[in-house]
C-alpha positions as CSV (number, residue, x, y, z in Angstrom):
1,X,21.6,1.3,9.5
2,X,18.5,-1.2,10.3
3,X,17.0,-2.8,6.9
4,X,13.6,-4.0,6.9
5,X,11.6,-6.0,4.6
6,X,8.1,-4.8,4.2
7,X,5.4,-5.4,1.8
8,X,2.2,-3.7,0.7
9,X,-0.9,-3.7,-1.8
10,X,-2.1,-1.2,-4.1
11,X,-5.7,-2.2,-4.1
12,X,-8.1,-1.4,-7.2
13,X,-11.6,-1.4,-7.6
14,X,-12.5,-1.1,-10.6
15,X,-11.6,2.5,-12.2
16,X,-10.9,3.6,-8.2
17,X,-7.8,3.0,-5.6
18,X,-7.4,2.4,-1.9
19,X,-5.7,4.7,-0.1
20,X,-5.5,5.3,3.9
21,X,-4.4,8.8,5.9
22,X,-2.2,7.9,8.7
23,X,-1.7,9.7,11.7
24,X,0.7,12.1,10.3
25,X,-2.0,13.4,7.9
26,X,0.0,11.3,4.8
27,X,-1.9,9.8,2.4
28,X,-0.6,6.7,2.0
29,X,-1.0,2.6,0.7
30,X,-1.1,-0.3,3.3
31,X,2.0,-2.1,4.1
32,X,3.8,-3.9,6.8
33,X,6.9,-5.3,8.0
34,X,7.6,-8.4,6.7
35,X,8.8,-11.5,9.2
36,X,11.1,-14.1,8.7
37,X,9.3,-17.3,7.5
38,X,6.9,-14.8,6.6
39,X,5.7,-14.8,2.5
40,X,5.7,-11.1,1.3
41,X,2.4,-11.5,-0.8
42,X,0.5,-12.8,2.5
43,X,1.8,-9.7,4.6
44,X,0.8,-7.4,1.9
45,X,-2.7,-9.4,2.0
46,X,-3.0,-9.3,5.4
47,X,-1.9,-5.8,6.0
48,X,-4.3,-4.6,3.6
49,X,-6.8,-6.4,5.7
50,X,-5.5,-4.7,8.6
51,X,-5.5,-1.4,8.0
52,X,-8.2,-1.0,5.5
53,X,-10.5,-3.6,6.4
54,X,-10.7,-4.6,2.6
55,X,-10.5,-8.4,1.7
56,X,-8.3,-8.6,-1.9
57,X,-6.9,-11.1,-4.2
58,X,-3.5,-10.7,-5.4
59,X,-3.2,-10.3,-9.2
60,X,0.9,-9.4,-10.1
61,X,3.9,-8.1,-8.2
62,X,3.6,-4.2,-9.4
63,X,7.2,-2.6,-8.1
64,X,9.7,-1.9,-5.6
65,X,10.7,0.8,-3.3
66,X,13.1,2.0,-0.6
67,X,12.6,4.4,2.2
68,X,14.8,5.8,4.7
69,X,14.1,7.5,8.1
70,X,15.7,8.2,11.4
71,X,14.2,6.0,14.3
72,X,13.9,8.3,17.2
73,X,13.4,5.0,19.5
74,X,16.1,2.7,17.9
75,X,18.1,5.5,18.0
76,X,19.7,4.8,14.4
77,X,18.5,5.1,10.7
78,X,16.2,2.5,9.0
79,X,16.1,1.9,5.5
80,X,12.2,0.3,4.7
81,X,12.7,-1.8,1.3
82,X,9.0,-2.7,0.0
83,X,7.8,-5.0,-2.1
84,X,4.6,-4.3,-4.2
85,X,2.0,-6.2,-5.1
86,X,-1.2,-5.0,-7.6
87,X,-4.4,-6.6,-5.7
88,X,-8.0,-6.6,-6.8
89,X,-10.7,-5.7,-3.7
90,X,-13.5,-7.8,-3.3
91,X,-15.4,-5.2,-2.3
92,X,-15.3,-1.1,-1.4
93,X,-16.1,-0.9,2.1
94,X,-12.8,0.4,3.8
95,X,-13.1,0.9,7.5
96,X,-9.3,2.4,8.3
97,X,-7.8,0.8,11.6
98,X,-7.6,3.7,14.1
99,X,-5.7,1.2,16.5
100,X,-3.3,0.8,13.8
101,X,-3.0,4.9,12.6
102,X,-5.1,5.3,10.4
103,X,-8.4,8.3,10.5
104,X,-9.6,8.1,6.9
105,X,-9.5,6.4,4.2
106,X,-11.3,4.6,1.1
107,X,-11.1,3.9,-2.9
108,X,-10.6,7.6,-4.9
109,X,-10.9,7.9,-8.8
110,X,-6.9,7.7,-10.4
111,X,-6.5,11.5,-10.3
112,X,-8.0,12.1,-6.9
113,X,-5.4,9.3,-5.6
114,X,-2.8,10.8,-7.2
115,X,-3.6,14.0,-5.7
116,X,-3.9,13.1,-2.7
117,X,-1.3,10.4,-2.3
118,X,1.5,12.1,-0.2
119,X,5.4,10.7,-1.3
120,X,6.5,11.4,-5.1
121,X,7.8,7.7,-5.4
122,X,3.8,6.3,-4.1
123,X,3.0,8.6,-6.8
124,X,4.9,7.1,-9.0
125,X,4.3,3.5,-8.2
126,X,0.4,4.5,-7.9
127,X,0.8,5.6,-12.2
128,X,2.6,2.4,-13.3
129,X,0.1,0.3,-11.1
130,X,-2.5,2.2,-12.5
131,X,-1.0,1.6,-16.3
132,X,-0.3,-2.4,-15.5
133,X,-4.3,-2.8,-13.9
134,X,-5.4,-1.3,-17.2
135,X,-3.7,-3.6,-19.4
136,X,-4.7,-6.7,-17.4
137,X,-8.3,-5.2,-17.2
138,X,-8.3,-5.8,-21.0
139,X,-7.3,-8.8,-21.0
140,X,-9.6,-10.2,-18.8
């Protein structure tokens, strides 16, 4: 089995939360693989940038979780292990990255997200983000 590092950003606006439809029709958050040298927090940045076209500012590592899938061109398993990281957009204006697989996309109210939002263990990491960006909201 291959293991990959990857990390991604669930971005909040406000009361709403990014999320991006791939290819596959998933509803999904942005992340990315995650090179050596490479500092997770800055791949999750920048892969949100990517895909979303949405500048962000970290504010707190949020979670972990694991993934695995067959690779069809590697020709073996691969087990994804991401990294998580709560981020705060600058702004709302999501344009996904078609080059990169995404159709649609853009900020959704907590309930819509978690709707919409495809895998049970997003869905679970979209409630406790969701729960930790509330609690920092009142501090701040």
């Amino acid at each position: 089995m291959l293991y990959r590092n990857c990390a991604g950003g669930v971005v909040f606006s406000g009361s709403k939360v990014l999320l991006l439809k791939n290819d596959k029709g998933e509803w999904v958050l942005p992340k990315g693989l995650v090179q050596e040298g490479e500092s997770r927090r800055e791949v999750a940045r920048e892969r949100v940038l990517r895909e979303a076209g949405v500048e962000c500012r970290f504010v707190a590592m949020v979670g972990e979780t694991e993934y695995e899938f067959y690779s069809a061109t590697r020709k073996k398993p691969v087990c994804n292990q991401v990294v998580w990281y709560l981020m705060e957009a600058k702004d709302i204006h999501c344009v996904p990255n078609a080059r990169e697989g995404f159709g649609d996309g853009g900020f959704f109210d907590r309930d819509d997200a978690l709707t919409r939002v495809t895998y049970t263990q997003d869905r679970a990491l979209l409630a406790e983000a969701w729960r930790r960006w509330q609690e920092l909201r009142g501090e701040m």
